[in-house]
C-alpha positions in Angstrom: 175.1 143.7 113.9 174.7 139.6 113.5 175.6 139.4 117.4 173.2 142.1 118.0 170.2 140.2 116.5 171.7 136.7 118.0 171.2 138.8 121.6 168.0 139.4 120.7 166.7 136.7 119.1 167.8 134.8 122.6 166.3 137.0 124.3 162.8 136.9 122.4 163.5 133.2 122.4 163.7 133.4 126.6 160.9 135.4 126.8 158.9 133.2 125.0 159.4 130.2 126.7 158.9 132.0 130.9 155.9 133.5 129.1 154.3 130.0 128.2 156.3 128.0 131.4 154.4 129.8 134.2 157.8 129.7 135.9 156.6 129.2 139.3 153.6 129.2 141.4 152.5 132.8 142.9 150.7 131.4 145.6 150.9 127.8 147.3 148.7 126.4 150.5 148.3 122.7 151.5 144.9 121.4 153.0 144.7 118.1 155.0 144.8 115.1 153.1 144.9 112.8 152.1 142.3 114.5 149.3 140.2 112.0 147.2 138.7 115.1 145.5 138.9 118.6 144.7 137.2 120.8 142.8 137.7 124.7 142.2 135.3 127.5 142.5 135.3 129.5 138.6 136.8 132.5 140.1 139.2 131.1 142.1 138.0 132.4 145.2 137.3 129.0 147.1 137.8 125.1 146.7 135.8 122.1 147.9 137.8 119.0 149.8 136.9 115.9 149.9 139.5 114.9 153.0 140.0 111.3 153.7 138.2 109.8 156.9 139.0 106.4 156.2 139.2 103.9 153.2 135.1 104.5 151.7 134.4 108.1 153.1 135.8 111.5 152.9 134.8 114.6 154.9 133.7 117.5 152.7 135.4 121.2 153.4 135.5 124.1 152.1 138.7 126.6 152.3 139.5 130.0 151.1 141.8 130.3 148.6 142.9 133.3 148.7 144.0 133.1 152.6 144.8 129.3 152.6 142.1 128.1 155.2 139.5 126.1 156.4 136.0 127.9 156.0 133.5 125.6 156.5 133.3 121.3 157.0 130.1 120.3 155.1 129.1 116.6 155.2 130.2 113.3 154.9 130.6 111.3 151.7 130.9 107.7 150.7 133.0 106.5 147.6 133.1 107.7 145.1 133.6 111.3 145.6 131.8 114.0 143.0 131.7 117.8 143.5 131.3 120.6 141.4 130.4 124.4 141.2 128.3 126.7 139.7 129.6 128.8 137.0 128.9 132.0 139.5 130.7 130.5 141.9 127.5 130.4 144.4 126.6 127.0 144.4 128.2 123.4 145.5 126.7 120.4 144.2 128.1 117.1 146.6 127.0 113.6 145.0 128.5 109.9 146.8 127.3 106.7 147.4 126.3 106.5 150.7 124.1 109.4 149.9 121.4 107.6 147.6 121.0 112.0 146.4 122.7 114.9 145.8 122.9 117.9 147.9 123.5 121.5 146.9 125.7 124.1 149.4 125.5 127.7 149.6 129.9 127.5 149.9 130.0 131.3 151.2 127.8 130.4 154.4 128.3 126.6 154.2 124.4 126.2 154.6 122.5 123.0 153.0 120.4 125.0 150.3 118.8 121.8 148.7 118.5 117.7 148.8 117.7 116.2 145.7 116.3 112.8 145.6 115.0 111.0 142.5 112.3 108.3 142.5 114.6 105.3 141.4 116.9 106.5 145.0 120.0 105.2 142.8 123.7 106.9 143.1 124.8 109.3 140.4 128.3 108.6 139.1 128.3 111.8 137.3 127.3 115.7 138.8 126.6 118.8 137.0 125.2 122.0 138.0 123.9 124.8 135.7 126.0 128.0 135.5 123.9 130.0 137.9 122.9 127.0 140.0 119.3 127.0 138.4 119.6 122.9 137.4 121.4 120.2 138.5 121.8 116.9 136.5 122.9 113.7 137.6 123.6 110.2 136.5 124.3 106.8 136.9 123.7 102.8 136.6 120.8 102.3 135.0 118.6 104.7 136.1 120.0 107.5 133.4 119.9 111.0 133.8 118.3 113.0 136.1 117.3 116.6 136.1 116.3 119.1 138.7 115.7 122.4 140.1 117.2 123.5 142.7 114.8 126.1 144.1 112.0 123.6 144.1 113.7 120.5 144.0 111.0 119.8 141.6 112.3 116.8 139.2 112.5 117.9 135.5 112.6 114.6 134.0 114.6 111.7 133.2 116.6 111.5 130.3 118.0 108.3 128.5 117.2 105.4 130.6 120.8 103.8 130.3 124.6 104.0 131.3 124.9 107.9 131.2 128.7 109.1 131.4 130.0 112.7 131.4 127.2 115.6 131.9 128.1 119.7 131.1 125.6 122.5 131.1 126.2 124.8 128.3 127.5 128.3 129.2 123.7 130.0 128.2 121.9 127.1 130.3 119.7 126.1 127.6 121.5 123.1 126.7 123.5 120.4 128.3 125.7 117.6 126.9 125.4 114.0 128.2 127.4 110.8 127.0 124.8 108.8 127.3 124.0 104.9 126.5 127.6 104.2 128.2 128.1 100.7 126.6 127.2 102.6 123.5 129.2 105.9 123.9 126.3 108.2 122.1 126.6 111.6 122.5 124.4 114.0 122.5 123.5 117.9 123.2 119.6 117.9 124.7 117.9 120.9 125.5 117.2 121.4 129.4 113.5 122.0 129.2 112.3 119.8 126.5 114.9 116.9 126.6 114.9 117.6 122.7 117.9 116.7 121.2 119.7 119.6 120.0 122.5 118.1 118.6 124.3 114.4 118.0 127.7 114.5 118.2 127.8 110.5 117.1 129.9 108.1 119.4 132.6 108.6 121.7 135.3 106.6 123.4 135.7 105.9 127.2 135.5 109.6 128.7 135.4 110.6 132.3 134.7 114.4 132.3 133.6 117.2 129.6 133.3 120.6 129.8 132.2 123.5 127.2 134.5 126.5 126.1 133.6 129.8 127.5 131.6 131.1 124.1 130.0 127.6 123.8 131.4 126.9 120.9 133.5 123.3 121.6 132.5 120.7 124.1 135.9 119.1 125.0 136.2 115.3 126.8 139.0 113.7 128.6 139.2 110.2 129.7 140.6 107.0 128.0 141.3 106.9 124.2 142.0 104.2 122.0 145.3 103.2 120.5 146.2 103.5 116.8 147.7 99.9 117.2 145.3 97.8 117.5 147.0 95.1 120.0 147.2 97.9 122.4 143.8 98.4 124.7 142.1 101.4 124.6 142.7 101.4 128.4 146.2 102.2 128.4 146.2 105.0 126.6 144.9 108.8 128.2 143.6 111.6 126.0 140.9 113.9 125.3 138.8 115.3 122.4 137.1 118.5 120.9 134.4 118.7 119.1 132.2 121.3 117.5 128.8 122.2 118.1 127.5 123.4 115.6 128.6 121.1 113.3 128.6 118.0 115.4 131.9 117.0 114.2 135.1 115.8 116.0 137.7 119.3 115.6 141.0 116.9 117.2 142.1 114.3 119.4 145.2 113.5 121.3 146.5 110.1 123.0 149.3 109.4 124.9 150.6 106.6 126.9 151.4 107.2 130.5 154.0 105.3 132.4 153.6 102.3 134.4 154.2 104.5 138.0 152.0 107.6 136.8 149.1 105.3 135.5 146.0 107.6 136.5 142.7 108.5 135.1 142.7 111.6 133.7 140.5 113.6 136.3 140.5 117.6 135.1 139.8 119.8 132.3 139.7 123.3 131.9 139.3 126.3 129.3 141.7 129.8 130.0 139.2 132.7 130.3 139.4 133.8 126.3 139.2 129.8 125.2 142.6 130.0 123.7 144.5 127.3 125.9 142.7 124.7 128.2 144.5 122.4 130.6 144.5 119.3 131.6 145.4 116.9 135.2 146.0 113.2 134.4 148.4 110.7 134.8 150.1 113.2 137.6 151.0 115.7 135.3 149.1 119.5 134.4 149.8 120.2 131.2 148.6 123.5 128.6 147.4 123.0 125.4 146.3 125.6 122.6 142.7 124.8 121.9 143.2 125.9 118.0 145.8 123.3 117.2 145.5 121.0 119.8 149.6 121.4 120.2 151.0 121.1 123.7 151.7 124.5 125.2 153.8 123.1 128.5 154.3 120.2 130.5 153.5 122.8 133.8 153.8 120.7 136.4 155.0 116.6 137.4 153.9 115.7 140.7 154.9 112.2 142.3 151.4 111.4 143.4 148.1 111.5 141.9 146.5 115.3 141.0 143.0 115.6 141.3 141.9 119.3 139.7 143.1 121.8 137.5 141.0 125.4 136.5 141.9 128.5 134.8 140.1 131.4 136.4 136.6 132.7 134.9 138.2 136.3 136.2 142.0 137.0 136.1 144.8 135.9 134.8 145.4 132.4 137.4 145.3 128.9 136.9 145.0 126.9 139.8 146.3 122.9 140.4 145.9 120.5 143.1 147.2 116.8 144.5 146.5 114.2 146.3 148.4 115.3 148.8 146.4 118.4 149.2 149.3 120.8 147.5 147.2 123.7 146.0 149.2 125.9 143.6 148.0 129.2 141.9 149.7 130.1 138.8 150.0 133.6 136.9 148.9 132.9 133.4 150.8 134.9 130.6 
């Protein structure tokens, strides 16, 4: 009877661990690198490329992922690279340097749907689009944040007149997030119409991208943290933080030190379909976390070169990762 339940407590034990190692990928494709950016489409159904052309611009592209190939090349972009899509999946917003704007892509057809230009004709170092592709915001130096829509192009107003960081549109489209005053790491929730401030969520630390849970509920940021010992920069430490919204208060945060040959910024993150696990892509590793207890799921996958996006599908059960090297991996999720 006692070997009986040692068999089956091994093979519980087994079947825990494939069901939370995503064992291997169900799909793979590689797109022409080297890639200086990638971003997924919610569903899973495309990805945009930002393709080296030479050491300050990239060529944009968009690929099917479900068949593993080039759709459509879009335009050119100067450093540094920032593209995202719409919650729906419909829209594309493309921001860099050289451009002085931002442009929005219908990614199906490939066709320019909008150019969006803002008085100050200053770069935005952050993107964000609204889940149906209704707004745009973007921001950077110290012009602030800028707000549009994209069926007018008609400018909606400029909020916070200083170093924004990180921008996220809440799922319901009312709100959006912005770390705004950078030196100052404020953040705050502001409502897209008004520019009321719907909720402070007091100061943050150096963070490079946020993004809300699937009910709304959590605003979660990933980027730089600081270091419990004091003689250790907050620079050399990678880590991200949740925090309610409701409240306004900080739920968790997690640091760790990377080594010395996978020092990168941490670039992706990402909420499962049903909120309960998000992932992250820094410091060339993809790694699961459980959102309730902040505990680390899996160490999913260690890649030798820099990874540049990670995204749980808004439909089934995937989760998709990407590299540097233009390795694109689809994963079944448990």
């Amino acid at each position: 009877m006692e070997m009986k339940n040692i068999k089956l407590w091994m093979i519980t034990l087994v079947f825990v661990f494939s069901s939370y190692g995503f064992a291997r990928p169900v799909r793979s494709f590689k797109v022409k690198g080297p890639v200086k950016a990638l971003c997924f489409a919610p569903d899973l159904s495309l990805c945009a490329v930002a393709r080296e052309i030479d050491q300050e611009s990239a060529q944009v592209e968009i690929w099917d992922m479900r068949k593993g190939r080039l759709m459509h090349k879009l335009s050119r972009i100067v450093y540094p690279y920032h593209m995202t899509f719409s919650a729906n999946s419909r829209c594309l917003a493309v921001n860099g340097h050289g451009f002085n704007h931002l442009q929005v892509w219908n990614p199906r057809t490939g066709k320019l749907r909008r150019t969006l230009r803002n008085q100050a004709e200053n770069w935005h170092d952050y993107i964000a689009i609204s889940p149906t592709g209704r707004y745009v915001a973007g921001g950077g130096s110290e012009q602030g944040t800028w707000l549009w829509e994209v069926k007018t192009g008609k400018i909606l107003g400029c909020r916070e007149p200083f170093f924004p960081g990180p921008i996220a549109f809440s799922p319901n489209e009312k709100n959006y997030f912005v770390l705004s005053h950078y030196n100052r790491r404020e953040m705050t929730i502001q409502d897209v119409i008004s520019g009321k401030v719907y909720r402070e969520l007091g100061r943050s630390d150096a963070m490079q991208t946020a993004m809300f849970s699937p009910d709304g509920k959590i605003i979660a940021m990933a980027g730089y943290m600081p270091a419990r010992n004091p003689a250790i920069k907050y620079e050399e430490r990678l880590g991200f933080a949740l925090w309610n919204v409701a409240t306004g208060k900080k739920i968790y945060a997690r640091t760790w030190v990377p080594t010395e040959q996978n020092w990168d910024s941490l670039f992706a993150i990402s909420f499962s379909q049903d909120g309960a696990l998000f992932a992250t892509a820094s410091d060339r590793t993809f790694r699961i976390w459980q959102t309730k207890t902040g505990k680390l799921v899996k160490v999913l996958d260690k890649r030798k070169v820099p990874v540049r996006a990670v995204s749980f599908s808004s439909k089934e059960n995937l989760l998709a990762t990407a590299s540097s090297d233009g390795i694109v991996n689809l994963w079944r999720v448990p």
